[in-house]
Each structure stands twice: as structure tokens, then as C-alpha cells.
C-alpha positions as CSV (number, residue, x, y, z in Angstrom):
1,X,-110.9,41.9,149.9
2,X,-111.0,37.9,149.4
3,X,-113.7,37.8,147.2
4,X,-111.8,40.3,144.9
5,X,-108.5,38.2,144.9
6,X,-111.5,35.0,144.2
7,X,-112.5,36.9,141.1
8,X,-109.0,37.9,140.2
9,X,-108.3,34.6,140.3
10,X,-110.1,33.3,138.1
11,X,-109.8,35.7,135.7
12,X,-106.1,35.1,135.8
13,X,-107.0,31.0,135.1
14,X,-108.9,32.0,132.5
15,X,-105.6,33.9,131.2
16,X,-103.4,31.2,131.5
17,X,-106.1,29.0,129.3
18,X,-106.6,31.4,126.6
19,X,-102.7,31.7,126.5
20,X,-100.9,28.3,126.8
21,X,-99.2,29.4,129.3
22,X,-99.1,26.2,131.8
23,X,-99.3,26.3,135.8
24,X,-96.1,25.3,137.8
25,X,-95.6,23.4,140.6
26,X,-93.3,25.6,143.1
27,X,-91.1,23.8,145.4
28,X,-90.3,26.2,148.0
29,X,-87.3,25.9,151.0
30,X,-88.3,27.9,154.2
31,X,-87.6,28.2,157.3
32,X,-89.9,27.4,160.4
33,X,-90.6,31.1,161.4
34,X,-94.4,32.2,162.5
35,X,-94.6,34.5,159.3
36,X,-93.8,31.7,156.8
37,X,-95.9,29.4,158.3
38,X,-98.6,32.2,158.3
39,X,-97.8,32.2,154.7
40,X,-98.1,28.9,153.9
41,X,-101.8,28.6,155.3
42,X,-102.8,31.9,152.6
43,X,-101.4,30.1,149.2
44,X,-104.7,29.6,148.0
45,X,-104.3,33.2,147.2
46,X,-101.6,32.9,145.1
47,X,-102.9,29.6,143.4
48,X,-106.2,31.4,142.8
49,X,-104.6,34.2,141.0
50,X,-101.5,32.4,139.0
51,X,-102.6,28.6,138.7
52,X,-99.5,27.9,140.0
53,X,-99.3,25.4,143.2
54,X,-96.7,25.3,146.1
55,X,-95.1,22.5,147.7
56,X,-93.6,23.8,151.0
57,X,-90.1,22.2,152.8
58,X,-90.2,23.4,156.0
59,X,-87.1,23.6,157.8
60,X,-85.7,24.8,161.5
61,X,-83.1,27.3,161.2
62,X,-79.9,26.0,161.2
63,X,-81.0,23.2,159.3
64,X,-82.3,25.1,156.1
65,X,-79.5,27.0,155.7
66,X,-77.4,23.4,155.4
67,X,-79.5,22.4,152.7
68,X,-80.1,25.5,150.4
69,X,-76.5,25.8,150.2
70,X,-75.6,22.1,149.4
71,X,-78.4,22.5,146.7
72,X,-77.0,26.0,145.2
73,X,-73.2,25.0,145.2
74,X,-73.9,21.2,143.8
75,X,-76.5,22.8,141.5
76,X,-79.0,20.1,142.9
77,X,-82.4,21.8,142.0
78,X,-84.3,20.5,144.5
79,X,-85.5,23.8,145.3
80,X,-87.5,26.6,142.6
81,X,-87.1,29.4,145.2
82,X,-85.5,29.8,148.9
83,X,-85.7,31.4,151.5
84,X,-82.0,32.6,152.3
85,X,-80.7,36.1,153.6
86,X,-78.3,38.9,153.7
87,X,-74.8,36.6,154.2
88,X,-75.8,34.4,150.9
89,X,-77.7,36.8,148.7
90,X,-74.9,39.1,147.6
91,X,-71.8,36.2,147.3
92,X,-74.4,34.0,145.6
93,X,-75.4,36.6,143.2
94,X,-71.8,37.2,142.6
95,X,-71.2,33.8,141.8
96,X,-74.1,33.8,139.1
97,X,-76.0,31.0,141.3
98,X,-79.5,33.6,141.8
99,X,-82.0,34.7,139.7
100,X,-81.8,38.8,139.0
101,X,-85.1,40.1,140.3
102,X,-84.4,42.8,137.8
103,X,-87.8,43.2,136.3
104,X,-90.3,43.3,138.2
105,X,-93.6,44.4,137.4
106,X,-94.1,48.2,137.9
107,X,-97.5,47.2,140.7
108,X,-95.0,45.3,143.0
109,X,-92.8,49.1,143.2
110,X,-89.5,47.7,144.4
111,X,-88.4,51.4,145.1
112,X,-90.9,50.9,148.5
113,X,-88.5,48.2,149.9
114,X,-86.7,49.9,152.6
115,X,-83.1,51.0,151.8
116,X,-81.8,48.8,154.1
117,X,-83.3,45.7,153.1
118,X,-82.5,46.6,149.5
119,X,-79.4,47.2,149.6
120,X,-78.7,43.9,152.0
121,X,-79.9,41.8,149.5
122,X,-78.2,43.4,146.0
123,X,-75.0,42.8,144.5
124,X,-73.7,45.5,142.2
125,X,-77.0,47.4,142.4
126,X,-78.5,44.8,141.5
127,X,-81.6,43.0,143.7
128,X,-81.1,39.1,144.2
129,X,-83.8,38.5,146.6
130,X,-87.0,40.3,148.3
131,X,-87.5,40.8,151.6
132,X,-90.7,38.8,152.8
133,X,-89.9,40.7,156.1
134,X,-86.8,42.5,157.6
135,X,-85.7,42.8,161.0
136,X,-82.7,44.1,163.8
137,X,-83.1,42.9,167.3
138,X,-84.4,44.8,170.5
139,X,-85.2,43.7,174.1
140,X,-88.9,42.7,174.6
141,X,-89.7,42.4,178.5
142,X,-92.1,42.1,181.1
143,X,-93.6,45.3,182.2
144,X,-95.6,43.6,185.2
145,X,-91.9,42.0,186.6
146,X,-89.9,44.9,185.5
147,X,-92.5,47.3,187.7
148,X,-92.5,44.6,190.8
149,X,-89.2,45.0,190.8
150,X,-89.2,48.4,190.8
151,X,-87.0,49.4,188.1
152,X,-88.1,51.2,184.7
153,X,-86.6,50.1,181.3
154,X,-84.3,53.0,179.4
155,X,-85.2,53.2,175.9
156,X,-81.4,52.4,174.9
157,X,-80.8,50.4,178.0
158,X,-77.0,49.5,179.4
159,X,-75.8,45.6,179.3
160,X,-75.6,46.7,183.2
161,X,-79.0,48.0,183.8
162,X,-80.0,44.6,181.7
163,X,-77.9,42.4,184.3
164,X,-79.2,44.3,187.1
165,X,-82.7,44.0,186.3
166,X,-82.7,40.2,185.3
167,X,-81.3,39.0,188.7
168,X,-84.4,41.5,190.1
169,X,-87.0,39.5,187.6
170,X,-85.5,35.6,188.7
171,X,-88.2,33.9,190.7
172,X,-86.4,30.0,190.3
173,X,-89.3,29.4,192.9
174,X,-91.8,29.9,190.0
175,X,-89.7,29.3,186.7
176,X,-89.6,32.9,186.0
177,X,-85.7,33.8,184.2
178,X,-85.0,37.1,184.6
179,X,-83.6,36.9,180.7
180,X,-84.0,34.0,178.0
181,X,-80.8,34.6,175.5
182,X,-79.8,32.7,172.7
183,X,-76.6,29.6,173.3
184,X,-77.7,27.5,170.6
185,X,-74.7,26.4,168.3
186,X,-74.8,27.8,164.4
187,X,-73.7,31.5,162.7
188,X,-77.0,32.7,162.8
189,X,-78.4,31.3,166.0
190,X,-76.5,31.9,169.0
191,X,-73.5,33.0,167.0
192,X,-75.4,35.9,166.1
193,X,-76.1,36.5,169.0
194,X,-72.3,36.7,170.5
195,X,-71.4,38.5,167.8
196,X,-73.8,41.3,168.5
197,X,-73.1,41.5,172.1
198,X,-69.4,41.6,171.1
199,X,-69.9,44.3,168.8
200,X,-71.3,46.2,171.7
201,X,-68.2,45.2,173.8
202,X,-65.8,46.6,171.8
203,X,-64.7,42.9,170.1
204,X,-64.5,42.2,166.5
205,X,-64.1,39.2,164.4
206,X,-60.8,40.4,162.6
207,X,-58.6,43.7,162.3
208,X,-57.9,45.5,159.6
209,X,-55.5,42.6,157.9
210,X,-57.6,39.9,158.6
211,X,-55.9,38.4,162.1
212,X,-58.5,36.8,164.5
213,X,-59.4,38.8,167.5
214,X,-60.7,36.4,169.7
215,X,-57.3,36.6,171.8
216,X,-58.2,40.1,173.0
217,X,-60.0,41.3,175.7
218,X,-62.7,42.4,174.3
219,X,-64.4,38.8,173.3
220,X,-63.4,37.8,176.9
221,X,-65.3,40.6,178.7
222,X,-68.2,39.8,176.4
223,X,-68.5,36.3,177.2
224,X,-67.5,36.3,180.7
225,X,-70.1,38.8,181.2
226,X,-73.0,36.8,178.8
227,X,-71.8,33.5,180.9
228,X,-72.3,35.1,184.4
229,X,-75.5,36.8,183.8
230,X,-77.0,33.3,182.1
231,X,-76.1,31.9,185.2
232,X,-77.5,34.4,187.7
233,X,-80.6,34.6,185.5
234,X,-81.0,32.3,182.3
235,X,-83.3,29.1,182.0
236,X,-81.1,26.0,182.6
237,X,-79.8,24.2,179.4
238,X,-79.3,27.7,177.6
239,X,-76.5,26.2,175.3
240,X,-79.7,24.7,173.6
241,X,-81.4,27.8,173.0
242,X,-82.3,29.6,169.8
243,X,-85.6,31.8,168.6
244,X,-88.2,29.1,168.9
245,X,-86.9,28.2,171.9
246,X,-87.0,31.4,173.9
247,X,-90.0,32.3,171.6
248,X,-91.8,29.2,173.6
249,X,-90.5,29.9,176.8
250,X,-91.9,33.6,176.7
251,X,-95.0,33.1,175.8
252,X,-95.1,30.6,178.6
253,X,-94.2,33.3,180.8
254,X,-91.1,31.6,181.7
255,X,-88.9,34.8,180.7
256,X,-88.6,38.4,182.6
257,X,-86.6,39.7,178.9
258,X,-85.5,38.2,175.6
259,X,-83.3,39.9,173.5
260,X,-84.0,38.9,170.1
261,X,-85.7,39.5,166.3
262,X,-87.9,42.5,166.3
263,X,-90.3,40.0,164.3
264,X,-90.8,38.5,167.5
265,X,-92.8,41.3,168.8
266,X,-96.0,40.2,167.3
267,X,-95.6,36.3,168.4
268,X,-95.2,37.7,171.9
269,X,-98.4,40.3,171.8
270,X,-100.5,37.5,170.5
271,X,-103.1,36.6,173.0
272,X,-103.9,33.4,170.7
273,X,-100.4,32.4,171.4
274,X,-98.8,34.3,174.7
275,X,-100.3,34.2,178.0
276,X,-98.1,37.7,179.0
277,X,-99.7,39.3,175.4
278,X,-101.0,42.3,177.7
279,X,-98.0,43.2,180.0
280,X,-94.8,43.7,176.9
281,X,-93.2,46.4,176.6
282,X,-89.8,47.0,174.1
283,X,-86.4,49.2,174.2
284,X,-83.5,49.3,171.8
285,X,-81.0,46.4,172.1
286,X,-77.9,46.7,175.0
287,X,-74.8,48.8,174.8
288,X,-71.9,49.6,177.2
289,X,-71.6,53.3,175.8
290,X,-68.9,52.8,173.3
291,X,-71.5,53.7,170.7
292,X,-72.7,50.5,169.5
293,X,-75.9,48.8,170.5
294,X,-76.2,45.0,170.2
295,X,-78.4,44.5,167.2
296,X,-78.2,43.1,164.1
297,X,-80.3,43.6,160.5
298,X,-81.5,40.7,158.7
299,X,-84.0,39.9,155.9
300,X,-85.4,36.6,155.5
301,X,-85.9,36.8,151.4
302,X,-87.0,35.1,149.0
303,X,-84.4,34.1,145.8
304,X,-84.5,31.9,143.1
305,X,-81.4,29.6,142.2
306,X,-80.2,30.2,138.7
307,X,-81.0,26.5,138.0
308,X,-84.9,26.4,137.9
309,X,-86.6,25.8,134.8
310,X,-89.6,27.3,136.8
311,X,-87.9,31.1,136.9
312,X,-90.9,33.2,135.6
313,X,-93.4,31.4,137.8
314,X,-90.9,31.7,140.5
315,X,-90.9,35.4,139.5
316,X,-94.3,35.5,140.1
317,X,-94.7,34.2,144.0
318,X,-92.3,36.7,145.3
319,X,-94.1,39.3,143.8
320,X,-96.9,37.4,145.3
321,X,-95.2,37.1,148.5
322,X,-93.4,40.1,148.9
323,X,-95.8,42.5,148.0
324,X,-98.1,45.3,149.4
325,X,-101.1,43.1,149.0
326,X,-99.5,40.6,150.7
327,X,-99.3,42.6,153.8
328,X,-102.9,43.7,153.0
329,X,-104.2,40.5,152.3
330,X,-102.6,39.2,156.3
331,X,-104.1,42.2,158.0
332,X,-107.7,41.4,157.0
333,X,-107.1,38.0,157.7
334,X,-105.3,37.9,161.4
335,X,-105.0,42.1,161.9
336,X,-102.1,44.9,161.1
337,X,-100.2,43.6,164.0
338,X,-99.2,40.6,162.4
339,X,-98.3,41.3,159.1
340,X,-94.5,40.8,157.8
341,X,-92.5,43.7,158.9
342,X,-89.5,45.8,158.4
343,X,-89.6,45.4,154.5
344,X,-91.7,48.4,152.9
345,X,-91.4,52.0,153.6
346,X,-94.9,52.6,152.8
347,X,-96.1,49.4,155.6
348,X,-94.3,52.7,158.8
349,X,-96.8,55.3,156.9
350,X,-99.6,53.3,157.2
351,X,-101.8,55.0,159.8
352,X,-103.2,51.7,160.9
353,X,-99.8,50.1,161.4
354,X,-98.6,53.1,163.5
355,X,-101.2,52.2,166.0
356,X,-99.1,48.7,166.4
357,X,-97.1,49.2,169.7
358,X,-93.5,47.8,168.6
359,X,-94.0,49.3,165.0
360,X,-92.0,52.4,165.9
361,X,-89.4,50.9,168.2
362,X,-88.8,47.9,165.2
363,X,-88.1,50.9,162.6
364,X,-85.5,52.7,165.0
365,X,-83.9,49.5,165.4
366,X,-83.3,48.7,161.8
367,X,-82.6,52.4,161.2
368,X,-80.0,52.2,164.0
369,X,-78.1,49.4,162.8
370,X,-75.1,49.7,160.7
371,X,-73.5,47.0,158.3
372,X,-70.9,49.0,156.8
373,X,-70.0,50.4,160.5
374,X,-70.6,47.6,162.7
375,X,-67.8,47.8,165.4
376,X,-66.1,50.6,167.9
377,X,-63.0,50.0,166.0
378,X,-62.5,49.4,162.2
379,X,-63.0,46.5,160.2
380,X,-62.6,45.2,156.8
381,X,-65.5,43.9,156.2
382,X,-69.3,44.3,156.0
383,X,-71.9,42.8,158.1
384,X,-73.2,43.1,161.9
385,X,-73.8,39.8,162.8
386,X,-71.9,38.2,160.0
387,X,-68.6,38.7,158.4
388,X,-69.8,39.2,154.6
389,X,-66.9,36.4,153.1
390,X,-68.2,33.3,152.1
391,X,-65.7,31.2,154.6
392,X,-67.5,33.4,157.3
393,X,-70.3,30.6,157.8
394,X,-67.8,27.3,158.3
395,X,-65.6,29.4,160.6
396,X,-68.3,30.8,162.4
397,X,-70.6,27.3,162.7
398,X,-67.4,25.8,164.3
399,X,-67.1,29.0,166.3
400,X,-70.6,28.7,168.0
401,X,-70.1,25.1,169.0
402,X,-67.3,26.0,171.3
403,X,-68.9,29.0,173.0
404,X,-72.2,26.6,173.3
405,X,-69.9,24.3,175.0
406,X,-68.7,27.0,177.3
407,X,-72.5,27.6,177.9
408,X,-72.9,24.0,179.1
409,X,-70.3,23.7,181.2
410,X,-68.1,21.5,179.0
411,X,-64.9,23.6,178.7
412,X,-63.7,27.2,180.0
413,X,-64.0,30.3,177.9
414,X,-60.1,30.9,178.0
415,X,-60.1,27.4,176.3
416,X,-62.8,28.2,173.4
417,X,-61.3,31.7,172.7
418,X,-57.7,30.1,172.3
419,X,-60.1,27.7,169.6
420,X,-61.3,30.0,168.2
421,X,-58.6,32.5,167.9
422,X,-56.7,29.3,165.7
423,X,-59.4,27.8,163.8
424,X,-60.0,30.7,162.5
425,X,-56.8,31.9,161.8
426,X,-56.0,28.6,160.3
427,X,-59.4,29.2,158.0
428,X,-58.5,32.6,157.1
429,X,-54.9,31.6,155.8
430,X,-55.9,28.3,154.1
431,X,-58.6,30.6,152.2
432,X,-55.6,33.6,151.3
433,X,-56.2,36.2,153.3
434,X,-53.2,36.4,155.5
């Protein structure tokens, strides 16, 4: 397989020669994520086949969103492609600030990407950025702890049974938490989070004309309930918390459940990385039976800002990137278990992917979630752990800091809801919605 993409390679430098066609220098924003880093390390590939080099800015979460948006609104062009998701893509491409991925080549088959990835990141039918994986979120737990303490996980698993079980898993003696959970401040760190485990609550961010909803008793149950079982059962300093984070403490075996990304899985069932690869099992995110299970659907994509004068080589590394042989070229290299996931249809009829242990339970979970549904009660607006509005990510950054302050002990939830019920409203009217 390598030594074909070597000759290909060449052969495509020997293309660009007889052409005129000269090699780019990518600059390319992503986030800190196994998978991307997994990518960086296999750019040769790309550079053997295009010519093309790649300069990576690798970012942590919260912080790469900052910046890819202060470069696309200021037209800064610091950046030839991003890595952004399902909030930007579709208000950016509204605003004329992407790239059309329009025309792609026939190979790359952009009817494979799965419908809901698709659709996520399109604006009028139109795709804006490809998925280099997809995801929703599901519990991940240990099946040694969860058997000493004599329960069995559901497949769709209560918030109760979750509770119940975490207090069962706590060994303080040890530094075993019966559950690692996201606090950390920022919309799509632990404000995600919340959200989720609202939705499953019964809460919502607004009603049907746009009021805030963080006055009803919905968001309270939900966080007095997230509040007390992170005390019973969470690691200390929680508020601090995001994916890397818990990633770290369960692979340490520090963690009896995590409720997180689905991409997660294969960081977790790595024995090169987690010393509790043998004993994981997985089960569909929390719910409280009013229908709605607490997980989200996400995409980390790849989009290029309207502004690059590098477009068609651009063009090229998401193809690259994004691509079936992509995921072929990382399962010769580190095995089918660790390819990108929850982007292709064809990736779930691969026999040799269906042997992968979370590949099913990842699929459900993306198949279960619902953006244009994602509350017991209606709403006006799209998204599951977003509110698809461009205010949504100032309202909701300022939102997460005070429930991450509630989560350190800094202030009461009565007193953050009552924030948050007025900064948003305040947001909400300033921008004309009510």
C-alpha cells in the first residue's frame, strides 16, 4: 500500500513539472485531537502525491475555535484551511466566508459521507466542509469495576442507573472516580456537555419566541443532579475538565465511566496508550425516559476560508484527508480500530471495521441523535449541543463560565441560572430576536 502511494507520488511530481503547476505551502488550523495529530505524522503521503507541503497550528480546543473565527470575520488569512465544525460551517457558508466544496473529484464520492455529517456541514444543499471524522457521544466504562460492583450496564442506560453505579465504582482510597464528566468552561467543552444532559432533562435553551429558559425547572434538575453526582463520584477540580483531560485520567485508570465523543473509543482501547485497553465496554449516552438520550453529533471538518489564494491546493488535502484512502492508508499503518470514524457510509460496511468493538454502538449513536428534534419540547432552532445562531457561541462561552464556577464551588446554581437566564436574554434582544 505505501510503496504504491511512493510511486503515485512521484508520478504526480512529475505532473506538476511537466505542467507548471507550482507546489503550495498549506497552512493548516487544527485542533489537538488524537486523530489530527495521527494525521499530521502521515503528510508525507500527501506531499508525496501533490508536491504540496503542510505547516500545522496546533491548537487545544477552546483555543482554536477563538482564532479561526477572529481570522474568518477580520479576513486575516492566516490560515489556507481549518478545521471548524457543525455551528460555523453552515452560518459561515451563508455569509460567503468558505470555500464551496462543490466539485470534487468523482474518486473522493462525496455521496459516501454519511447523511448526517453531510447535511451538518451544508448550507442550501450545498457542502462547506468534509468531515475528517464524525461523532455523537456515548458512555465508555469499566467492565472489571462495573462487574465488582455487581451491576450490568443497559444498552440505553438511565441518568439513575449512571448515578447509582458511579458512587458503586468510587474507591477515593485508590483514585478510582466512579465517573469523569466534562466542567471545563467554553460552548463546546463542558457547555456541550450541560446542554446534552439538559436536553435529556427536559430543559431547553429557548422556547418557541426566543425567551431564555434557564429560569425553569428543568435546567435546575439537570444541574443539581450533574453537581451532586460529581460530588459523590467526580475527580476533584472537575470545573477544569474537558476531553483531553478525562481522556488522560481514563487511560490512567482513574475513571469508573466517561461520558463523552464516540471518537474516544479508540484512544481508550489502545493498549499503546490505556492501561484499562482490555476491560471497556460502551452503551448509548443517559436519558431520564422523556425520550431524549444525552448525546450530541459533531464533525470535526475541514473548510477553506474564502480568502486563500491557495483554494485548489487546499481543494486537494481534504480530498486528501477526507477520503477513503485516507482511512485505508491509517489502518495499514496503526490498524482499522483507529482510523477516523463516523464519516463514510462505506467505512460501517467494511467487514474488517465491523470487527471493531465500539464500531456498531458509534453508528447507533450518530444515527440516534437528532438536530432538527433535539429537545422533549419544541424549539426554534437547530442543533443538539448548540443553538444554530451565530450569537449562540458568545452567549453560550459566558454561559459555561458560570456553571464552571458552580462546579468549583464559587457561587450557587440558583445564582448562575438567574445569570444566565439575563445574559442571555439581554443577548438575544440586543441581537433582535425578542
Amino acid at each position: 500500500m505505501y510503496l504504491k502511494n511512493r510511486l503515485f507520488g512521484a508520478t504526480a511530481l512529475a505532473m506538476i513539472a511537466a505542467t507548471g503547476v507550482s507546489a503550495e505551502n498549506l497552512v493548516i488550523a487544527t485542533v489537538n485531537n488524537g486523530d489530527m495529530i495521527r494525521m499530521q505524522g502521515l503528510t508525507d503521503d500527501f506531499t508525496e502525491k501533490t508536491g504540496h507541503t503542510v505547516e500545522w497550528v496546533t491548537l487545544e480546543e477552546n483555543v482554536l475555535r477563538q482564532r479561526v473565527t477572529t481570522d474568518i470575520t477580520t479576513k486575516g488569512g492566516a490560515f489556507d484551511i481549518m478545521t471548524i465544525g457543525m455551528y460555523e460551517t453552515p452560518i459561515w457558508g451563508a455569509n460567503d466566508w468558505l470555500v464551496a466544496l462543490d466539485d470534487l473529484s468523482a474518486d473522493y464520492d462525496v455521496d459516501d459521507i454519511l447523511p448526517a455529517m453531510r447535511n451538518g456541514l451544508s448550507y442550501d444543499g450545498t457542502l462547506y466542509a468534509a468531515p475528517f471524522y464524525g461523532e455523537s457521544s456515548m458512555v465508555m466504562y469499566r467492565t472489571d469495576l462495573m462487574a465488582a460492583a455487581g451491576l450490568e450496564m443497559p444498552e440505553s442506560p438511565t441518568w439513575d442507573f449512571i448515578r447509582e453505579a458511579a458512587a458503586a465504582m468510587t474507591d477515593r482510597d485508590n483514585d478510582i472516580n466512579g465517573i469523569c464528566l466534562r466542567g471545563k468552561a467554553g460552548w463546546g467543552e463542558g457547555g456541550a456537555f450541560i446542554t446534552v444532559t439538559a436536553n435529556s432533562f427536559g430543559a431547553r435553551w429557548f422556547d418557541e419566541d426566543w425567551n431564555a429558559q434557564f429560569d425553569q425547572p428543568e435546567w435546575k434538575n439537570a444541574l443539581e443532579f450533574f453537581v451532586g453526582m460529581m460530588a459523590e463520584s467526580g475527580p476533584p477540580g472537575y470545573a477544569t475538565n474537558g476531553f483531553n483531560e478525562n481522556l488522560s485520567l481514563f487511560q490512567q485508570g482513574k475513571c469508573g465511566m466517561w461520558i463523552d465523543a464516540t471518537v474516544a473509543a479508540s484512544f481508550v482501547t489502545n493498549p499503546n496508550d490505556s492501561t484499562v485497553a482490555d476491560s471497556v465496554g460502551f452503551a448509548l449516552a443517559p436519558n431520564t425516559g422523556l425520550g431524549k438520550n444525552a448525546n450530541w453529533l459533531w464533525a470535526w471538518a475541514l473548510a477553506i476560508p474564502a480568502g486563500t489564494q491557495k483554494a485548489d491546493a487546499a481543494k486537494e488535502f481534504i480530498e486528501w484527508a477526507t477520503s477513503k484512502e485516507y482511512i485505508e492508508l491509517v489502518a495499514a499503518n496503526e490498524g482499522w480500530a483507529n482510523v477516523p470514524p463516523g464519516a463514510r457510509t462505506s467505512l460501517y460496511a467494511n467487514p474488517e471495521y465491523q470487527k471493531v468493538p465500539f464500531a456498531q454502538k458509534t453508528l447507533d449513536s450518530i444515527n440516534a441523535a437528532d438536530p432538527t428534534n433535539p429537545t422533549v419540547k419544541p424549539v426554534p432552532y437547530v442543533g443538539i449541543q448548540f443553538v444554530a445562531i451565530p450569537e449562540f457561541a458568545g452567549i453560550a462561552t459566558e454561559v459555561s463560565q458560570e456553571f464552571s464556577a458552580v462546579y468549583a464551588g464559587q457561587q450557587s446554581i440558583d445564582d448562575a441560572l438567574a445569570k444566565a437566564q439575563a445574559l442571555t436574554n439581554d443577548a438575544m434582544e440586543a441581537a433582535g430576536y425578542r
